[in-house]
N, C-alpha and C positions, 0 to 999 in steps of 0.2 A: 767821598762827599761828606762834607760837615753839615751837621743838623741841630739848631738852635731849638731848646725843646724849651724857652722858657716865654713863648708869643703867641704861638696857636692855640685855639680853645685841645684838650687833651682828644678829645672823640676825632678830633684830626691827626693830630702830630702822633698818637701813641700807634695807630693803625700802619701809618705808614713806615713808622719805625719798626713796630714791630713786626710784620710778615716776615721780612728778609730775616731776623734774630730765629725766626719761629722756624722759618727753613733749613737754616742753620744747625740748627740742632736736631732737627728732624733726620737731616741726613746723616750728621755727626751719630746717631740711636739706631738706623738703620744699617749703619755697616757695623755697629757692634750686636745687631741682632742677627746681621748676615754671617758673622761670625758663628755665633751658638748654632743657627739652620743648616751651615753646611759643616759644621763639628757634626752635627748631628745626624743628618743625613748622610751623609758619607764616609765619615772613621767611627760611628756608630753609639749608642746613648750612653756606653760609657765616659765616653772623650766629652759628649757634652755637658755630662756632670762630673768632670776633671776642671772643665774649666769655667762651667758654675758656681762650684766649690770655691776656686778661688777670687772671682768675682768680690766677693767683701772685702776682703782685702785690697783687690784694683780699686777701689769704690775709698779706699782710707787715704793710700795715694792720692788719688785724683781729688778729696778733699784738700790741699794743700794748695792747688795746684787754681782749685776753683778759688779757692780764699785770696789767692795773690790777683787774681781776677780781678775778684769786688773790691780788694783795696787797692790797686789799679784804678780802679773805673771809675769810684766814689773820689779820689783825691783829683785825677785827672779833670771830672765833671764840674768840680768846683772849681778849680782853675780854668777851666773852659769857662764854666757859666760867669765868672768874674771879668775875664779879659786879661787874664795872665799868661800871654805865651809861653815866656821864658819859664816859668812856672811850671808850665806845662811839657815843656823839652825837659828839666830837672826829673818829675816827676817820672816823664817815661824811664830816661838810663837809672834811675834807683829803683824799678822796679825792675829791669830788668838785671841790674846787677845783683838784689837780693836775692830773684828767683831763681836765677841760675845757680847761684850759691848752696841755697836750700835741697833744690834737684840731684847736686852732685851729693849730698849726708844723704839722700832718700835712697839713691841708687847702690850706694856701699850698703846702707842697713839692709834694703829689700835682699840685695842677691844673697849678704853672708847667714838672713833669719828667715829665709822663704820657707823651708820646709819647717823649719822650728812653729812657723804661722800656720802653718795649715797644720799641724798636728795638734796645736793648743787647742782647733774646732774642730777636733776628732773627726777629720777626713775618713773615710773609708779607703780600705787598703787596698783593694783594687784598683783606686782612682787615683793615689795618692802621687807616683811618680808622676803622672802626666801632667797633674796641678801643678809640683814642683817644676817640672820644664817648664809651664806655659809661664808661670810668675819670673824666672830667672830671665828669661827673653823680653817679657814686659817691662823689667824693673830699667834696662837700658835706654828704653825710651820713655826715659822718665822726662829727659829736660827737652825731649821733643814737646811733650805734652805740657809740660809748664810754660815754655818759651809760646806754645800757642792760646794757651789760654791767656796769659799777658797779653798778648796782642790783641787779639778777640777785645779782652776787657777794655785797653786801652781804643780802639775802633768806634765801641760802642761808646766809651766815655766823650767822643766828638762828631757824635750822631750821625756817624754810620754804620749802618747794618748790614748793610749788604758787602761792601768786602768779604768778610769773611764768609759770607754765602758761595762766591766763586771758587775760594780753594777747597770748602769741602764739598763742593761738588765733585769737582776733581777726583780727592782725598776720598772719599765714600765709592765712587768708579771704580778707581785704584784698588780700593783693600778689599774690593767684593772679586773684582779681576782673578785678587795675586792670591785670595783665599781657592777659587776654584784651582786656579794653578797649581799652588801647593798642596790643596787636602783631596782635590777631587784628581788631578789629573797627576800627580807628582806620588800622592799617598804619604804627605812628612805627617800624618794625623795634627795631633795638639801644638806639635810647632811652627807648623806651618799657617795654624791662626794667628799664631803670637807674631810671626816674623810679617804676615802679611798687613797686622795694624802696624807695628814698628817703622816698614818700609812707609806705608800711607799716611801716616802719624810725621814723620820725619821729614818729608818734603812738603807738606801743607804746615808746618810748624815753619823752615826756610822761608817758602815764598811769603807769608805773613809779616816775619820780621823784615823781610829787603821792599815790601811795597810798603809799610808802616814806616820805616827809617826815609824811603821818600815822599813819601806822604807829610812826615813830621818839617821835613828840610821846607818844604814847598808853605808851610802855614808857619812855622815858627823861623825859619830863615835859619842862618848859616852859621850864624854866631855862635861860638863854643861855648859852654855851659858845665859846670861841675858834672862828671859821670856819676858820683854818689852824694846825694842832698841827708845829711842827717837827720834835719828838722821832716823834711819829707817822710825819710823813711818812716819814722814813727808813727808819723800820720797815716801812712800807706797801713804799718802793721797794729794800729787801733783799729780798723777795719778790718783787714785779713786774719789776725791772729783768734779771734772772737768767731769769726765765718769758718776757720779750720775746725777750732773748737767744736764747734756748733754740729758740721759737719763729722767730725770725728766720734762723737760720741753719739750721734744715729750710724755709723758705721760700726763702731763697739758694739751698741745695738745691736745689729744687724749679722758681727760674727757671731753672738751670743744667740741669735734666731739660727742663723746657719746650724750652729756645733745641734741644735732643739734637730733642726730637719736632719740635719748627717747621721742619725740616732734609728730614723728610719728606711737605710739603704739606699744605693743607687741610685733604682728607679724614681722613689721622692726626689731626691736630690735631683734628678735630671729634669723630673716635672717642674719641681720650683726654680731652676734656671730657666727655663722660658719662659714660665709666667711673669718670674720676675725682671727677668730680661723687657717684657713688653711693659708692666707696672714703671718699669724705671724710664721706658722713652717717654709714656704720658706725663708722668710727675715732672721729666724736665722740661718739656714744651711747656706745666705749669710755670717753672722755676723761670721761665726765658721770659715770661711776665712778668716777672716779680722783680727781675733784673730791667729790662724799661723803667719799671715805677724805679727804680733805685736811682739809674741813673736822672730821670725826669726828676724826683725829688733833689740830685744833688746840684744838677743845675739850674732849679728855678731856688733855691737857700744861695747857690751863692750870687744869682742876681739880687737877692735879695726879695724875693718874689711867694714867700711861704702861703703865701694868702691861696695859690694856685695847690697847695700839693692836697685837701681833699678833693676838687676836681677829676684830678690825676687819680684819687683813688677809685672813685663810682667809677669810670670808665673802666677801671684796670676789674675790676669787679663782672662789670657787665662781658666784655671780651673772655676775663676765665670761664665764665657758666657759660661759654657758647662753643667754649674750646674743650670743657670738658665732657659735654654731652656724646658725640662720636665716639669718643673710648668707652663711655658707660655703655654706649648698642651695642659695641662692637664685642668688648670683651665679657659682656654676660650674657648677653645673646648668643654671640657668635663663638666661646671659646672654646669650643670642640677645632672648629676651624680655626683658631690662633694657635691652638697649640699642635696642630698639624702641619705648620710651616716649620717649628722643630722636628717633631719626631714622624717614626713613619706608625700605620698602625697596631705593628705589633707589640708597640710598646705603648699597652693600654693600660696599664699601671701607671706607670709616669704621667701620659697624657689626664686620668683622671685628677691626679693631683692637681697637674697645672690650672685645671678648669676652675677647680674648687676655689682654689687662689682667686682665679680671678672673678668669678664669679660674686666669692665676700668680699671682697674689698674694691674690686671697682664705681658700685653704688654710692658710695663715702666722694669720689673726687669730687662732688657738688659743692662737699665742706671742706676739703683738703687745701682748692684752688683760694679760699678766703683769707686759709694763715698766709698761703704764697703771696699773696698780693700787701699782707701786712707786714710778712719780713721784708719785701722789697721799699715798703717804704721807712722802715725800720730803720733798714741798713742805709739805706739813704739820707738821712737824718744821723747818722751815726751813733744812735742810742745803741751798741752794740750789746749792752750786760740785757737788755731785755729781749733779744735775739739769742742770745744764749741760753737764757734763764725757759726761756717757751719750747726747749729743746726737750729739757729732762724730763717731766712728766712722759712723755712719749716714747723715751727710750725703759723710762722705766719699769710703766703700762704694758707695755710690748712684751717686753720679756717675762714679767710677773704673770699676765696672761696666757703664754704660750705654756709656761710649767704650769699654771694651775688644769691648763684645758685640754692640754694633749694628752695627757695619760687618762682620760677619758675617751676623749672625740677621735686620738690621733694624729695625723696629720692635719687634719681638719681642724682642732683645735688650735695649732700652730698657728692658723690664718685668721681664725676668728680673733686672733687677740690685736691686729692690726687696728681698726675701726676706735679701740680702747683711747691708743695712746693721740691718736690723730683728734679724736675728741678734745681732751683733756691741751693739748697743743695748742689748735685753733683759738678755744676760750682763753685762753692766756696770752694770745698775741692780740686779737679786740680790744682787750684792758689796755696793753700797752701803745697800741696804736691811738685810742683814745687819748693815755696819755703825754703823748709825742703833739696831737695836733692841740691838744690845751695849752701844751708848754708853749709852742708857739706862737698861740691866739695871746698868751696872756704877753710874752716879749714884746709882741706886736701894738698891744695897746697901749703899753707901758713908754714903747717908742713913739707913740702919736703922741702924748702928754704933754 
């Protein structure tokens, strides 16, 4: 189903748009959190924090992977929102011929420097082999995961959401199945999570691309079309290369928080995989917001229609504070019980960290969902350098934070340095989002003249 986002008032069209994205991803967080629960519970908190440990590293990957996404979705959206078919069949085979390109140098680096990566954030040696398996098995379905997140993007860029809601329905079934199979009833431990997302990652990435290719025949027709657009590509990687960016260097971050937690054993280590396991579903159900506003911004600019995208934004506003509340109950109230879906209770060490985690920093999504909803219109707009530029304070805060406050607090200081950098973020995507809609307002008047 194609969805015109640039007619209905936004408190209509975003709703309905976005549930099915919001499910989507929900379930896409849920078999990767089914993964760490049954690591956990069943080949035991070491295995869980082998493949938490590696986790930053997945998270750099799939940086790449999400970026070919949003320049995917932003190039596509404006050729949808224009009335450019043809444009929009170019657009698809150049993304997908670049991604797959890019996937095959990700999969050679990942498997030949996997353990050299997890040694640069001084893994613990206990853990160490296991991470290295679980990352080697990971790194092969690499072009599983790019191939579907291209598709994904391009879906959403012709206002359907819900497609991709059926395969990973599926796909999430699937790798919760093949996990109990492999880790609980088979005993492969840490590779048998890896092989059960590979398998479920790989056939929801197939079916994607063969309903998209007839999807694409049935709206843009039959007519052949260059397989790789030059002028496109560019256009695609002025979006995506800035989103990798962006992404890569809160992932840098984030190994640089890892090596701060690896410093204090195991159990840390295992507590902060599930906490942060659960932090990383809520942020993306923010993020699947922010992607709407992205694409809603790209195709009411290329109707020509800017005058609509703050609209778009109150509403994207009002929808995260309502989406982020349930996480704030859940996870400060309740995270004794979230982090008992990882671990069992003997590992009351671990479990206390996980709490703490969540406990600081779940309060903040209130402010967190406000930059999400300004990068998506950011990036929709393609102002990409101040999407970038709202990154670094927070990578930097983050980590300046965590050495200054751990070697007093702890691991607990680890966590209080979060709140820092998200501050300092937020405020700096406001400016720029202000700036985006002036620029606009002032083109706009300039064209009534």
């Amino acid at each position: 189903m194609v969805t015109d986002l640039t007619k209905e008032h936004p408190d209509k069209t975003l709703w309905r748009f976005l549930l099915p994205m919001m499910f989507s991803v929900a379930f896409q967080q849920i078999y990767n959190i089914a993964d760490s629960m049954i690591a956990g519970r069943f080949a035991g908190e070491d295995a869980l924090a082998a493949v938490g440990a590696s986790y930053p590293i997945t998270v750099i990957f799939m940086a790449f992977a999400v970026g070919m996404n949003l320049g995917a979705s932003v190039i596509v959206s404006r050729l949808f929102g224009a009335g450019d078919r043809k444009g929009v069949k170019r657009a698809v085979t150049t993304a997908f011929a670049s991604s797959l390109s890019l996937a095959v140098i990700l999969t050679v680096y990942g498997y030949f420097f996997c353990r050299n990566m997890m040694e640069w954030i001084h893994t613990p040696q206990n853990i160490m082999q296991d991470g290295v398996l679980y990352l080697k098995i990971y790194v092969f379905g690499l072009i599983f995961l790019m191939l579907y997140n291209v598709c994904t993007g391009i879906f959403t860029a012709l206002g359907d959401s819900r497609t991709p809601l059926w395969f990973l329905l599926g796909s999430s079934a699937g790798n919760i199945v093949l996990d109990l199979l492999f880790v609980a009833k088979l005993h492969w431990g840490v590779a048998g999570v890896a092989w059960a997302t590979f398998i479920a990652q790989g056939i929801s990435a197939v079916l994607a691309l063969v309903t998209l290719l007839a999807r694409l025949q049935k709206f843009a027709g039959t007519e052949r079309v260059p397989l790789f657009d030059r002028k496109l590509f560019v256009q695609i990687l002025a979006i995506a290369v800035p989103s990798i960016l962006q992404q890569s260097v809160l992932s840098v971050g984030n190994l640089f928080v890892q090596d701060i937690v690896n410093r204090y054993g195991s159990a840390v280590v295992a507590g902060y995989s599930g906490a942060i396991k659960l932090n990383t579903f809520a942020i993306n159900i923010f993020m699947t917001l922010g992607s709407c506003l992205s694409s809603y911004t790209a195709q009411n600019i290329g109707a020509g229609k800017q005058e609509r995208i703050p609209m778009g934004f109150r509403t994207g506003l009002k929808l995260s504070e309502l989406t982020a509340l349930p996480f704030v109950v859940l996870y400060f109230g309740l995270g004794q019980q979230m982090m008992g879906l990882f671990l069992n209770a003997e590992s009351s060490a671990a479990i206390h960290a996980g709490v703490m985690f969540l406990r600081i920093v779940s309060p903040w999504y209130f402010m967190i969902v406000v930059k999400l909803m300004t990068d998506g219109i950011i990036r929709g707009s393609g102002a990409m350098i101040y999407f970038v530029i709202a990154t670094i304070p927070d990578l930097i805060l983050r980590i300046g934070f965590a050495l200054m406050l751990s070697p007093r607090f702890g691991s607990t200081g680890i966590w209080m340095a979060w709140p820092f950098g998200w501050i300092a973020a937020t405020v700096l995507t406001i400016i720029f989002y202000r700036k985006v809609k002036n620029g606009y307002r002032m083109r706009n008047a300039a064209g009534q003249k």
